[in-house]
C-alpha positions in Angstrom: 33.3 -70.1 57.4 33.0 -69.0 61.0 31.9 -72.5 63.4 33.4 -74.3 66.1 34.3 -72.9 69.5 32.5 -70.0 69.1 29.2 -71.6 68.9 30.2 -73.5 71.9 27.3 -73.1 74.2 24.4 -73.0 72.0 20.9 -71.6 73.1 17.9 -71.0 70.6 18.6 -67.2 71.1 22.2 -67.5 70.2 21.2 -69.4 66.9 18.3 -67.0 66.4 21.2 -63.9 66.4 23.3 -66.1 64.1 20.4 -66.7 62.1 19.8 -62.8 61.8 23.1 -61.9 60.9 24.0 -64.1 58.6 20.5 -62.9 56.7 21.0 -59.3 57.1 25.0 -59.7 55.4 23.2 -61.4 52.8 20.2 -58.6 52.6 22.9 -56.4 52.5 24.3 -58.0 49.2 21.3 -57.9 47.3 19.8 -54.5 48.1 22.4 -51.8 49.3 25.5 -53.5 48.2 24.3 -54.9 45.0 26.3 -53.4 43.0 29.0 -54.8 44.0 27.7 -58.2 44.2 27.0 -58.3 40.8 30.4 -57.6 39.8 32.2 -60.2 42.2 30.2 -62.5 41.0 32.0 -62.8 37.6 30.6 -65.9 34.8 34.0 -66.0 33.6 35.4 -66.9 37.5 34.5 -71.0 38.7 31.8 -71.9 41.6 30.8 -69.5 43.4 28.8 -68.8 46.4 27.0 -66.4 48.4 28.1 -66.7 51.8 26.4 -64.5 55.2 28.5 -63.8 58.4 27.1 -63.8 62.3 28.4 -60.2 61.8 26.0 -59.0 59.2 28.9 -58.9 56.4 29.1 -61.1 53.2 31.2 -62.5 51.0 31.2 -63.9 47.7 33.5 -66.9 47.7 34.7 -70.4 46.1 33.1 -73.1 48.2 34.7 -74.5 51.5 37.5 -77.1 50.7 36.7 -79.5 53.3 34.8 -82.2 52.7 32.6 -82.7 54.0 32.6 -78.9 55.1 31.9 -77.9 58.7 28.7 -75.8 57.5 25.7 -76.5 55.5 27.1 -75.3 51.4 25.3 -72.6 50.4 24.0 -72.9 46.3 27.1 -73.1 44.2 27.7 -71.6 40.9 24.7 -68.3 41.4 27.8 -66.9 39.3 27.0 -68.6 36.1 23.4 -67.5 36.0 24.2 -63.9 36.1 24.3 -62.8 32.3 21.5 -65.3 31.4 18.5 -64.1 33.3 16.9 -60.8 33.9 18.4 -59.0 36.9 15.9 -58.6 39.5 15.1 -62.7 38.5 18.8 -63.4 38.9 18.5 -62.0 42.0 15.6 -63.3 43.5 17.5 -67.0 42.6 20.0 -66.3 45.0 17.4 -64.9 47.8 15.4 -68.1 47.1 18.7 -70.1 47.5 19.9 -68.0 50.8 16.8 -68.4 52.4 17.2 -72.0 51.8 20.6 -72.1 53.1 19.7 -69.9 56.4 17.4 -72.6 57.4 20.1 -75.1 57.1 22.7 -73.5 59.0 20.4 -72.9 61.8 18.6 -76.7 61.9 22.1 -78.1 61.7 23.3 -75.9 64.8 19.9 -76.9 66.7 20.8 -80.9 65.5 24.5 -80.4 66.9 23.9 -78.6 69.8 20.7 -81.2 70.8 17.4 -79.0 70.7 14.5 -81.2 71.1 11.1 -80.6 69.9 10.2 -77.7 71.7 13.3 -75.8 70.5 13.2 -76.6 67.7 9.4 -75.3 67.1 10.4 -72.2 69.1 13.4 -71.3 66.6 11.5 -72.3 64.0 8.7 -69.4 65.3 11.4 -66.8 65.8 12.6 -67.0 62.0 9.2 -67.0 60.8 8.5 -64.0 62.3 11.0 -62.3 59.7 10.4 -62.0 56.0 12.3 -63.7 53.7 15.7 -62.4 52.0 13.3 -63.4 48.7 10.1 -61.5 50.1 12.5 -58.4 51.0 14.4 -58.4 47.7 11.3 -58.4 45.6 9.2 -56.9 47.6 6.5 -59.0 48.3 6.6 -58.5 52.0 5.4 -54.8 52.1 2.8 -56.3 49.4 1.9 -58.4 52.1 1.8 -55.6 54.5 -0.2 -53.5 52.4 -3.0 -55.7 51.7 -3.3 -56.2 55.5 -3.2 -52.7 56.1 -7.0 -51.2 55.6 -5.3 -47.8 55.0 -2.9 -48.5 52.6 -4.3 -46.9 49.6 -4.6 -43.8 51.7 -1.7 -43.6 52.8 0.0 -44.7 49.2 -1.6 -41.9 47.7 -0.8 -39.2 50.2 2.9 -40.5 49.7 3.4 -40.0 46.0 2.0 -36.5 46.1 4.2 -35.3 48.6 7.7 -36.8 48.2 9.4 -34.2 50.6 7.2 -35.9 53.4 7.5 -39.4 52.3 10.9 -39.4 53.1 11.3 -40.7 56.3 10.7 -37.8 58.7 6.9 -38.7 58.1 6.7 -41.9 59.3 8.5 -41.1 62.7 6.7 -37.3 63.6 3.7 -39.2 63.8 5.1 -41.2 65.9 7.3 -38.9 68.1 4.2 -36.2 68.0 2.1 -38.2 70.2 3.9 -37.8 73.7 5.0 -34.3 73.2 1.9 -32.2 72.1 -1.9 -33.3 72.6 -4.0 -33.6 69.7 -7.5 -33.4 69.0 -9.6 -36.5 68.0 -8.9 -35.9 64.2 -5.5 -36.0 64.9 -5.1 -38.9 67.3 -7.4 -41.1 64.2 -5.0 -40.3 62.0 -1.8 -41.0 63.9 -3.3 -44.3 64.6 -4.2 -45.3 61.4 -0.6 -43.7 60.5 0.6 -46.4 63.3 -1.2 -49.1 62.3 0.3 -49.3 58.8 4.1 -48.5 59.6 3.9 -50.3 62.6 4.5 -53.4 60.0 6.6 -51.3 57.1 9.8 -53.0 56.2 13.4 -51.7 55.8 14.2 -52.5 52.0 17.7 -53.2 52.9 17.6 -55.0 56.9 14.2 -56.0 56.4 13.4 -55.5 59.8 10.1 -53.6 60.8 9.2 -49.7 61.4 10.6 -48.6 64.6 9.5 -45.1 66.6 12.7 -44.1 67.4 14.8 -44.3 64.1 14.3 -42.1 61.0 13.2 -43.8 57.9 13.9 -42.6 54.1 11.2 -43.6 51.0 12.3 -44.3 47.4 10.9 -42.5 45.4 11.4 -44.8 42.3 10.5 -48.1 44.0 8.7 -46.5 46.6 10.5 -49.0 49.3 11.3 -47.7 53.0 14.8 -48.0 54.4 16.3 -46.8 57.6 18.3 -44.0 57.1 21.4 -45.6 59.4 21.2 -48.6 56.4 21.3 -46.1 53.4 23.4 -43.2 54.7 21.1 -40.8 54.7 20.8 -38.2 58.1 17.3 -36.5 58.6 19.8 -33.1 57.7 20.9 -34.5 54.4 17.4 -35.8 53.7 16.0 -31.9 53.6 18.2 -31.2 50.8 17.4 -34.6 48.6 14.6 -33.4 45.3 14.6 -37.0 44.8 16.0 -39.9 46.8 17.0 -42.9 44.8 17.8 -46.1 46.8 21.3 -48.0 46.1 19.5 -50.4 44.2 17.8 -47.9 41.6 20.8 -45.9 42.1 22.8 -48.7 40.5 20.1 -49.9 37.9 20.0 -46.4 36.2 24.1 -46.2 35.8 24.0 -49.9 34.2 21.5 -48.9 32.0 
C-alpha cells in the first residue's frame, strides 16, 4: 500500500485528494471496470481485498503482510461473497465496506499527522460533501438529487422520449448556450430550471457533480449520467450511438 514519506507533510487538503483518489479507483471498480472486478475477485482464490490508490487506480489484492500493517485493512474476504448474493447486492457490500475503509484511512492520516478538532471537523465537511461509493453504486445519490430537484419529473420525462438528446450534448448546450446567443424569457426559465437540476447530477462512474464545461453521456438502460472522458465516449462518437449502454449494463447483458 502506498504510505510513508510521501505523506510526509500532511495538510487537510492533501488527505482530502488522497481521500478522493483512493474513492474514485474504487468507483472505478464497481461501475466502469466491473467487469473485471468481478472476475479477480475469484471464490476459489483466499482473502481478498479491495484496495483504492491516491492515483485513482485499484487493485484487488491479498491483505498487507505486516502486522500490524502501515494502513487501515480494508474488508477481507468480499471474494467469498461473490457467487452467494445477487450482484448489484454483492456489490453494494463492498461500497458499504469501501466507504467504511475510506474514512479510516483518512482519520488515521489526520491522527498521525496531529489535526486537532478543527481539522478534523473541516475534513470531515469536505468528504461529506461527496456521495458515497454505496450511494453512487446504487444509485441513491441522483435519487436524492431528484427528489430535491422540483423539476425532476419534467425533465425525466423529456429524457426518455428523446434518447438522441439525453445523451450528454443536452445537458451542456444549455449550459454553453447562455453566453453565446441571448434568449427570450421562455428560454432563459428553462435553462435555469435545466441548471438547477444538473447543477447537482452525478457521474455514475467518478461520482462527481455536473460541470459546464465537460460533455456528459445518459444511459439509456439505467438512465445514469457519466462523463464522456470516464466512459470513452467523444460528443462525435456519441452522434452515431442508437443506444448507449453504460459498462455496467454493458457487462450485465453479456453475463446473462
Amino acid at each position: 500500500m502506498d504510505g510513508g514519506p510521501p505523506y510526509n507533510p500532511r495538510t487537510v487538503e492533501e488527505v482530502f485528494r488522497d481521500f478522493k483518489g483512493r474513492r474514485a479507483g474504487m468507483i472505478k471498480a464497481l461501475t466502469t471496470d466491473v467487469e473485471e472486478f468481478y472476475q479477480q475477485c475469484d471464490p476459489d482464490k483466499e482473502n481478498l481485498c479491495l484496495y483504492g490508490f491516491p492515483s485513482e487506480q485499484w487493485e484487488v489484492n491479498l491483505p498487507a503482510e505486516e502486522v500490524p500493517p502501515e494502513l487501515p485493512e480494508p474488508a477481507l474476504g468480499i471474494n467469498f461473497a461473490r457467487d452467494g448474493m445477487q450482484e448489484k447486492d454483492w456489490l453494494s457490500l463492498v461500497a458499504v465496506h469501501s466507504d467504511a475503509w475510506l474514512l479510516a484511512v483518512a482519520f488515521y492520516f489526520g491522527a498521525r499527522f496531529g489535526f486537532d478538532k478543527a481539522d478534523r471537523k473541516r475534513l470531515f465537511n469536505m468528504i461529506n460533501d461527496l456521495p458515497t461509493i454505496f450511494e453512487v453504486v446504487t444509485g441513491t445519490a441522483k435519487k436524492q438529487v431528484k427528489e430535491k430537484s422540483s423539476v425532476s419529473n419534467h425533465s425525466s420525462n423529456k429524457s426518455k422520449s428523446n434518447s438522441k438528446n439525453q445523451r450528454g450534448p443536452e445537458p451542456p448546450q444549455g449550459k454553453y448556450s447562455k453566453p453565446m446567443q441571448a434568449k427570450d424569457d421562455d428560454d432563459e426559465g428553462l435553462d435555469e430550471e435545466e441548471e438547477e437540476e444538473h447543477g447537482e447530477t452525478l457521474c455514475g462512474a467518478c461520482g462527481e457533480n455536473y460541470a459546464s464545461d465537460e460533455f456528459w453521456i445518459c444511459c439509456d438502460i439505467c438512465e445514469k449520467w457519466f462523463h464522456g472522458k470516464c466512459v470513452k465516449i467523444t460528443p462525435a462518437r456519441a452522434e452515431h450511438i442508437k443506444q448507449y449502454k453504460c459498462p455496467s449494463c454493458s457487462n450485465k447483458r453479456a453475463r446473462a
